[in-house]
BADRENDREN-76888 format. One line per 4 residues: number of its first residue (from 1); their letters; for each residue x, y, z of C-alpha. Coordinates in steps of 0.2 Angstrom, whole numbers. Layout:
N
NUM	A	X Y Z ~ ...
***
This chain:
334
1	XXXX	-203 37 -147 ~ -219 43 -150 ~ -228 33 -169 ~ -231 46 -181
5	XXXX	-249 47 -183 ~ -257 44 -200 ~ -268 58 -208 ~ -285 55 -208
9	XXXX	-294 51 -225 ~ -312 45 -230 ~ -314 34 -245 ~ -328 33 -257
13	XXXX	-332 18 -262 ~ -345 17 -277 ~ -356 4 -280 ~ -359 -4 -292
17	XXXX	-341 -6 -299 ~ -331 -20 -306 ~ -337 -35 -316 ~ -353 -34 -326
21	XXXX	-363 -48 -330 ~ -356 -50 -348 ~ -339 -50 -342 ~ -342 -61 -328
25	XXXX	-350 -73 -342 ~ -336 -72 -356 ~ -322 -76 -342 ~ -332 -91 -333
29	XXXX	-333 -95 -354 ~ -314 -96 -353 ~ -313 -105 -336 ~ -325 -118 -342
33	XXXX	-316 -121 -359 ~ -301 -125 -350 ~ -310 -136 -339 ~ -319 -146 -351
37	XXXX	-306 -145 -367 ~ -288 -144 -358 ~ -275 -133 -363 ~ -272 -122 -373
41	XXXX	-289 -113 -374 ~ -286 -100 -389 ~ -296 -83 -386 ~ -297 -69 -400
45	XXXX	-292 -51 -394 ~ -292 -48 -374 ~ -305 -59 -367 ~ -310 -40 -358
49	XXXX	-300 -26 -356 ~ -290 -30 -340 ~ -269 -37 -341 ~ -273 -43 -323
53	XXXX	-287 -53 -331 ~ -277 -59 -348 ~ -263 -64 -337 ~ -274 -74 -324
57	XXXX	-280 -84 -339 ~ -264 -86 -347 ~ -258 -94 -331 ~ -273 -106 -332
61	XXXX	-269 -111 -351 ~ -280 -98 -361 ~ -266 -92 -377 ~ -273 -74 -384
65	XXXX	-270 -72 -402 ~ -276 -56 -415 ~ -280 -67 -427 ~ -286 -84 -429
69	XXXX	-271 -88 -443 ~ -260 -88 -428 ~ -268 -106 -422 ~ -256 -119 -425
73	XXXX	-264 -132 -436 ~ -260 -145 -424 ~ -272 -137 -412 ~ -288 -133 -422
77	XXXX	-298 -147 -412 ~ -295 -134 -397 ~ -308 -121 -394 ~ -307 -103 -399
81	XXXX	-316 -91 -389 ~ -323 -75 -394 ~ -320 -60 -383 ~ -333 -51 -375
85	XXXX	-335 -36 -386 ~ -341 -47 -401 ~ -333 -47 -418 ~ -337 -47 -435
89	XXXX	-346 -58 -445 ~ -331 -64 -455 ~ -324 -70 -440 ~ -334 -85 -436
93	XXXX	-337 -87 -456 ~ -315 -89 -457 ~ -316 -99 -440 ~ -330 -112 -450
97	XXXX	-319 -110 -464 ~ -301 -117 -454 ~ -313 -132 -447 ~ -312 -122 -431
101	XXXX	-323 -124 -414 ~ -329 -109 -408 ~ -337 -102 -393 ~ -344 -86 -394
105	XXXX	-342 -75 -377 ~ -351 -59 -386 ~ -360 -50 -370 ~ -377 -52 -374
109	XXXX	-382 -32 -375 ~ -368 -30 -386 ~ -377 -44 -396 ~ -393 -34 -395
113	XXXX	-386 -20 -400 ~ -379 -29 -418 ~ -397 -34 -420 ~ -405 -18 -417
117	XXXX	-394 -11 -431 ~ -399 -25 -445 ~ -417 -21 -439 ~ -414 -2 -445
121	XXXX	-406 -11 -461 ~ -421 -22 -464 ~ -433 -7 -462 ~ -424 1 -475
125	XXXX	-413 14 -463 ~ -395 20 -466 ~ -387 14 -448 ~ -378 29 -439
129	XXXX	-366 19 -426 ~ -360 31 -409 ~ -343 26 -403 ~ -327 25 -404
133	XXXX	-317 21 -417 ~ -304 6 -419 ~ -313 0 -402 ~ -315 -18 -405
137	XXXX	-334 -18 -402 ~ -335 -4 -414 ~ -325 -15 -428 ~ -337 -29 -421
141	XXXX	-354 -18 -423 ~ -347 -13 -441 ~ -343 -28 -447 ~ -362 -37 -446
145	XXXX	-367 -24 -458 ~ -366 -26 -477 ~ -349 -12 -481 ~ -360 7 -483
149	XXXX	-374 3 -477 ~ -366 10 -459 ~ -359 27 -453 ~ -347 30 -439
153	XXXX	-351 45 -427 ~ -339 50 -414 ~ -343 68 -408 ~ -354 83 -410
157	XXXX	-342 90 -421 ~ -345 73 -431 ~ -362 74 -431 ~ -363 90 -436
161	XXXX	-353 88 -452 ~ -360 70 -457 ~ -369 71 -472 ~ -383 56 -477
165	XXXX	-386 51 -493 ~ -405 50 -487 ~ -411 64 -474 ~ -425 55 -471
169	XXXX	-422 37 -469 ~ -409 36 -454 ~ -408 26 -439 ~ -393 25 -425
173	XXXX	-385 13 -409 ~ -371 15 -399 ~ -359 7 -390 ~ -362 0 -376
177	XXXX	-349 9 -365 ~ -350 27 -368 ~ -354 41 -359 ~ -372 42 -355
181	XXXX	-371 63 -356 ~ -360 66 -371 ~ -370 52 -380 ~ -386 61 -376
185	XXXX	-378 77 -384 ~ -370 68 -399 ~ -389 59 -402 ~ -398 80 -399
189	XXXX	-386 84 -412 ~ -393 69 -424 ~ -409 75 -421 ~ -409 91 -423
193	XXXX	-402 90 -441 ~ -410 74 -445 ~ -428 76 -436 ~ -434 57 -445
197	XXXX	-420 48 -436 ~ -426 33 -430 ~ -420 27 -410 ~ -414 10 -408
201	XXXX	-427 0 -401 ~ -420 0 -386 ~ -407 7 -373 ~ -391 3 -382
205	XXXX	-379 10 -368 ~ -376 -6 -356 ~ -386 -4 -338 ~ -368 -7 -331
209	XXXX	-361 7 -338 ~ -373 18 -335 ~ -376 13 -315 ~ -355 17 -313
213	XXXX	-357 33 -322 ~ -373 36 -310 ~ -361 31 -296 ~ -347 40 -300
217	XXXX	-356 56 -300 ~ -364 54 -284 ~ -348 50 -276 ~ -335 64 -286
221	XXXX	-340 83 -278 ~ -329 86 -264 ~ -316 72 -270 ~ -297 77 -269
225	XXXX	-293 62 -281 ~ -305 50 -290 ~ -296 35 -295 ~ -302 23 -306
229	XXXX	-297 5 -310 ~ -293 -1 -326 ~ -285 -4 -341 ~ -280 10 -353
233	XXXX	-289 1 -367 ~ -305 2 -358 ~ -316 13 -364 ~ -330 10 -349
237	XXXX	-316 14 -338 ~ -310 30 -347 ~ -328 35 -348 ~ -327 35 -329
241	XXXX	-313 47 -327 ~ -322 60 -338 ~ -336 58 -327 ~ -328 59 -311
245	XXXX	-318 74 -318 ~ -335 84 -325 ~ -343 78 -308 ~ -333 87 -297
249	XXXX	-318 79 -291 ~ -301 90 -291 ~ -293 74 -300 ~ -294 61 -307
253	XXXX	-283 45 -313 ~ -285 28 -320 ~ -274 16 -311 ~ -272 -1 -314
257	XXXX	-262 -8 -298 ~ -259 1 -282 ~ -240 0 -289 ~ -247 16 -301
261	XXXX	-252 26 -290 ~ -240 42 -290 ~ -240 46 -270 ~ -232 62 -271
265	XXXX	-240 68 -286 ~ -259 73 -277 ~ -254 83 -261 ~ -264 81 -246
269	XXXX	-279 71 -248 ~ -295 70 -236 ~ -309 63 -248 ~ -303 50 -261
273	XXXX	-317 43 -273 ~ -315 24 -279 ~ -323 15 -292 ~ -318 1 -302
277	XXXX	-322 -2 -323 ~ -333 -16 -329 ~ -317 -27 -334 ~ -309 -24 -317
281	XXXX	-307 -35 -304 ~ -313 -31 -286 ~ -296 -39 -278 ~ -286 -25 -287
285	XXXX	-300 -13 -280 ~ -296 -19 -261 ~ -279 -21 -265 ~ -279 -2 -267
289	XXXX	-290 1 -252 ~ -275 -9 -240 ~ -261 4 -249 ~ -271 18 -243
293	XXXX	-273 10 -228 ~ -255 10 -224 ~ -252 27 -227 ~ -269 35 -221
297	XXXX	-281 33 -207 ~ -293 29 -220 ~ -311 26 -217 ~ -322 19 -230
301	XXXX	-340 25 -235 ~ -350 17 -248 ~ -358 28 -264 ~ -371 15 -268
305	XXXX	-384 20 -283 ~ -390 2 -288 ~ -392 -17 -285 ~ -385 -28 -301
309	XXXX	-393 -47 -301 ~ -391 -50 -320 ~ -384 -66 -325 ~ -381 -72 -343
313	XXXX	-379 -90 -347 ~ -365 -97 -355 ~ -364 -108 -370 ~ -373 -122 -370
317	XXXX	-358 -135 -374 ~ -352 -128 -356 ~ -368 -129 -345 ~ -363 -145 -336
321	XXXX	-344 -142 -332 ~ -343 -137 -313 ~ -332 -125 -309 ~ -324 -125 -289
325	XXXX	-325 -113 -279 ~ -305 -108 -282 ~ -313 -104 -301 ~ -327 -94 -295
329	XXXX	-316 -82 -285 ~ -305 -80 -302 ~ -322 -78 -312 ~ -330 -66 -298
333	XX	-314 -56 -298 ~ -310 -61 -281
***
């Protein structure tokens, strides 16, 4: 009996994809906490936005909690770790205030992006934020500001009806994960209304974000299906599938496991696009590459439209804990 050949298919692989240096950084934060304090390791929100992450983590000791009243007093001389998308400044102020060790795991341009806003405040500016609201590094970006001294902008529409107390003394950042073409939009808007309004003083869109945006695009005209992994509360990751979708693919979806993927839901497929969010990791990406695998005759081209070498440094009370290499797979995502 003859074996029923598989359909041919061509995969595009984008790259960049996956981990970004900040994450990389606030999860190796995690791995060395546990390392050098034991368990449990208490971390504030999602560490990032990935439940394959959180649960690789939770398997090594790490208890996630909202809030920092839910450490049991007889664990305040564990550390608590602050997720990557930064927090506001009543958070560590509570933490000191519990007699609580903290290590902060704030990606460093999100930091950047919190002291580009009190510069606009120290020069006298009201700060127009562009983002996402309830998104944790939204709430974190608002909360180092004194309360109505900052403005929330989501859309066109938003800036289009916001009205400033002072025309004339205006600056704005953004979030660090949005779409590069609808921010540029929502900031034409700003300026159009508002022709004074200062710019941050520099890029607040993270270059991660904006090199799988770049990626994405390249790869998506021509592409039956563009899946994208990640987590449904990523909004780097969401970004990505409006991209893919206003870039040409036919569809797109965000998946976290191969297990999501809806086989029958596409019909036939020739050209799949793949990319992964800055919180995914790139085992779940191969992981998707062997399912197709074993239902295609799949051949992998690579969408390549950068080289990222950035490395931040973790806390300093962590520098001199090795990690093996067993942890550097977990921390690389592999």
């Amino acid at each position: 009996m003859l074996q029923q050949m598989k359909p041919p298919l061509s995969i595009r692989l984008c790259a960049p994809r996956g981990f970004c240096a900040g994450v990389d950084r606030a999860i190796q934060i995690v791995v060395l906490a546990l390392k050098a304090y034991g368990a449990p390791v208490y971390v504030r929100h999602e560490i990032v936005h990935n439940r394959f992450v959180v649960e690789g983590l939770e398997a090594k000791g790490a208890v996630f909690v909202e809030e920092l009243d839910e450490i049991p007093d007889e664990h305040r001389a564990q550390p608590v770790v602050f997720s990557a998308h930064g927090v506001p400044k009543s958070v560590p102020a509570d933490a000191i205030a519990r007699n609580l060790f903290y290590l902060d795991a704030t990606c460093p341009l999100v930091s950047k992006v919190h002291k580009q806003a009190l510069r606009h405040q120290r020069l006298g500016r009201h700060v127009i934020l562009i983002g996402h609201d309830g998104h944790p590094e939204v709430i974190g970006t608002m909360g180092q500001m004194v309360e109505g001294s900052m403005s929330l902008v989501e859309t066109v529409e938003d800036a289009e009806r916001y009205q400033p107390a002072d025309p004339d003394k205006l600056g704005y950042v953004t979030q660090t994960t949005l779409s590069v073409d609808d921010m540029k939009d929502v900031i034409a808007k700003l300026k159009e209304r508002f022709p004074n309004l200062h710019d941050a003083a520099a890029e607040s869109i993270c270059y991660a974000t904006t090199n799988r945006q770049e990626a994405v695009k390249l790869a998506s005209p021509g592409c039956d299906l563009f899946l994208i992994v990640g987590s449904p509360n990523s909004s780097n990751s969401k970004r990505l599938v409006e991209v893919a979708l206003k870039s040409g693919a036919r569809n797109a979806e965000l998946v976290q496991r191969a297990s999501e993927i809806d086989w029958d839901a596409y019909g036939p497929l020739t050209t799949v696009g793949l990319s992964a969010g800055a919180s995914a990791p790139e085992v779940v990406v191969n992981e998707i590459i062997d399912a197709f695998r074993e239902r295609y005759e799949a051949t992998v081209e690579l969408a390549e439209m950068a080289e990222e070498n950035e490395h931040f440094p973790v806390n300093r009370e962590l520098r001199k804990i090795e990690l093996t290499a067993a942890d550097m797979a977990f921390v690389n995502g592999e």
